[in-house]
N, C-alpha and C positions, 0 to 999 in steps of 0.2 A: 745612303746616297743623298748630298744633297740636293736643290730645288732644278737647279738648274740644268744638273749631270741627268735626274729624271725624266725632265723635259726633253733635253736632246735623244735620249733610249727612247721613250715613246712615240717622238715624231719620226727614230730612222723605224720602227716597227711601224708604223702607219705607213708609210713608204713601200716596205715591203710587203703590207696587206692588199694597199694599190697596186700594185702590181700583180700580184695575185688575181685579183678580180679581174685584170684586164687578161690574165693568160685563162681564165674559166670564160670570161667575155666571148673572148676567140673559139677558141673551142665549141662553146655553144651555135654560134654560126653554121657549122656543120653537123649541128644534128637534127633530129626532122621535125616537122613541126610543133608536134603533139610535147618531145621531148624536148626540145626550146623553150617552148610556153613554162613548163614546169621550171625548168634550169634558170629563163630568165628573172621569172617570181622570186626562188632563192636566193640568187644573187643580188634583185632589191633587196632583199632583209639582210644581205652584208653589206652594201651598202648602207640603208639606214644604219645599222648597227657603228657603221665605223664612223656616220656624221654625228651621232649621239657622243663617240669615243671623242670626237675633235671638238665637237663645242663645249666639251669637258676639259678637254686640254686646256684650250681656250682659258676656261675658268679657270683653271691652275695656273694657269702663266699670270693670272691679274692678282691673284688674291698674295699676302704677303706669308714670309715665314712662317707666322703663330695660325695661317690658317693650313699651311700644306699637308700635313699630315690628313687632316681631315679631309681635303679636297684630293688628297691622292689615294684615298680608301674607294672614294666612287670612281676614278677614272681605275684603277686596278678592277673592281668589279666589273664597267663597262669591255675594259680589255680583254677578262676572263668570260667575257658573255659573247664576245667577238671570235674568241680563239675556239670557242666553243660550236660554234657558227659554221666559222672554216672545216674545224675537223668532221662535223655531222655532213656537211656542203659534200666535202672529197671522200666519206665512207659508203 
């Protein structure tokens, strides 16, 4: 896949992460305090998780051909450390 074709898959996947967070967002509104508190915390650390993912991206979008392979080894880590996040998040 090249650089570009990457770039656009990652940013429609971060799309659909935002969204996600905002339908757990919602969700949590209606649960009780105690169970909020907890749900909200999580969902910072998907959050942070997916601003770690973008200012990655970020980096990939700037760096040129001879660097992407290398720079798409850590945004795939960051991504698999996100998906990883969501799935523990909804179990």
């Amino acid at each position: 896949m090249d650089k570009k074709a990457y770039e656009k898959k990652l940013e429609a996947q971060l799309k659909e992460w935002r969204a996600e967070i905002d339908k757990l967002k919602a969700k949590t509104e209606k649960k009780s305090a105690e169970a909020k508190i907890a749900q909200e915390k999580k969902i910072k650390e998907l959050e942070s998780k997916m601003e770690a993912l973008q200012e990655q991206l970020n980096t990939m979008k700037e760096v040129g051909e001879d660097k992407f392979e290398e720079t798409r080894k850590e945004v795939e880590k960051r991504a698999d450390e996100l998906k990883n996040k969501f799935q523990d998040f909804l179990s």
